[in-house]
C-alpha positions in Angstrom: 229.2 208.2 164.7 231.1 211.5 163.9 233.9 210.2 166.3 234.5 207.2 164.1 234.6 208.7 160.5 237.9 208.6 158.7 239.7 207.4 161.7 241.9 203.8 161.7 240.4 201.4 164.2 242.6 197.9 164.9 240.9 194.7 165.3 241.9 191.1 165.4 242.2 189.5 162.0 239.1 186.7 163.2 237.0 188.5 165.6 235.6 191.7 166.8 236.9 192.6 170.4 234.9 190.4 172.8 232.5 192.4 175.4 231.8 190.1 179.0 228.4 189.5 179.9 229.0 191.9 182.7 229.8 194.4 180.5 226.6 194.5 178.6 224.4 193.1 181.0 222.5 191.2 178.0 223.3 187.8 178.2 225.0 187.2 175.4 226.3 183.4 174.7 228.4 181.9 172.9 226.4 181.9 170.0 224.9 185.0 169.6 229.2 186.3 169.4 229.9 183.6 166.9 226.8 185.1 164.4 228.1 188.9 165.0 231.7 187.4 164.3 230.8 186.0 161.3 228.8 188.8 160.2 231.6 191.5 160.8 233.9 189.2 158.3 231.6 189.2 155.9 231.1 192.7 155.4 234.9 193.6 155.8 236.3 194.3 152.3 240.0 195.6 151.0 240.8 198.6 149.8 240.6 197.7 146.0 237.7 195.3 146.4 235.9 197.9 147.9 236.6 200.5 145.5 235.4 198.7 143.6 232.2 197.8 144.7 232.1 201.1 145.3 232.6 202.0 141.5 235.3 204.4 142.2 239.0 204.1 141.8 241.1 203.4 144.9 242.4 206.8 145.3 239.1 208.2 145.2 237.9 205.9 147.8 241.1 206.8 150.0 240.5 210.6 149.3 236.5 209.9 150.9 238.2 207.5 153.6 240.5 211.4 154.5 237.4 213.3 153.7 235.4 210.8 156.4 232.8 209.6 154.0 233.9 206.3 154.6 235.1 204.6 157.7 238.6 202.6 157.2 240.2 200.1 159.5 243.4 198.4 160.1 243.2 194.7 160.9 245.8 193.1 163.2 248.5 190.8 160.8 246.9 192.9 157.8 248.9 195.7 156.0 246.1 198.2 154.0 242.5 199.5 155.1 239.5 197.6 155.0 236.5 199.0 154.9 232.4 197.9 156.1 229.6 197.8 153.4 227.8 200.8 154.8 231.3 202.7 153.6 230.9 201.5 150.6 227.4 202.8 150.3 228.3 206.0 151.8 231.0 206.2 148.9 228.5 205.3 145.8 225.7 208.2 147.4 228.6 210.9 147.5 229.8 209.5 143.7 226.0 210.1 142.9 225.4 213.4 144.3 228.9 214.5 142.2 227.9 213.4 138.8 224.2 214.1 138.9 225.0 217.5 139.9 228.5 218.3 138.5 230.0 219.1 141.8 233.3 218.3 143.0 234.2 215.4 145.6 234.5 217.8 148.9 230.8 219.7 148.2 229.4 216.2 147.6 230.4 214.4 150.9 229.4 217.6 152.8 225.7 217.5 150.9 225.5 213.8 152.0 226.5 214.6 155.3 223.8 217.3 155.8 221.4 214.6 153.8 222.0 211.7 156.7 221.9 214.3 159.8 218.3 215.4 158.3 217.9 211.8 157.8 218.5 211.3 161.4 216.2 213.9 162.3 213.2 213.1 160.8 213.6 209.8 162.1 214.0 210.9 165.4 211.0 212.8 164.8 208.9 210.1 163.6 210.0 207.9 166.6 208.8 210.8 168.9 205.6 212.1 166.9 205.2 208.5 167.3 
């Protein structure tokens, strides 16, 4: 996921980018790419609604979008970034970590950087320890 953080990613204004069946080799129908369209539109938001779901100002969530806190995208026939709940989430743990702890933006998206990747880990751990 590191490759993706902060980074503008184009997509079509109605629909993710649509994978063949030979691609993926899982039988996806028609269906099941209608639900994951519908999802990934629903969880799309703007650069001020998402700051402020976020609870954050819009140049705060654009200085965490630079920082790669939160993932931005650029959506074809769209001017601005839009940005996925899980950014949004990302943003509000950072904004938590900075006020409980009276630390400035940058130390508080690197703690909650080292916070998921330990995350991860024990995860991974579990799954293995199984």
């Amino acid at each position: 996921m590191s490759d993706v953080v902060g980074k503008r990613w184009p997509v079509s204004r109605n629909s993710i980018p649509a994978v063949e069946q030979s691609q993926t080799g899982c039988g996806m129908n028609d269906r099941d790419e209608e639900r994951i369209q519908a999802s990934f539109r629903g969880n799309l938001h703007d650069l001020s609604t998402a700051a402020e779901m976020a609870g954050v100002t819009v140049s705060v969530l654009e200085y965490y979008w630079e920082d790669g806190v939160a993932v931005g995208l650029t959506v074809e026939g769209l001017d601005g970034l839009f940005f996925f709940v899980f950014s949004v989430y990302r943003v509000r743990r950072a904004e938590r970590l900075r006020q409980q702890h009276g630390i400035d933006p940058r130390t508080a998206a690197v703690i909650m950087k080292v916070m998921e990747k330990v995350e991860r880990l024990e995860a991974e751990l579990a799954f293995w320890r199984g």
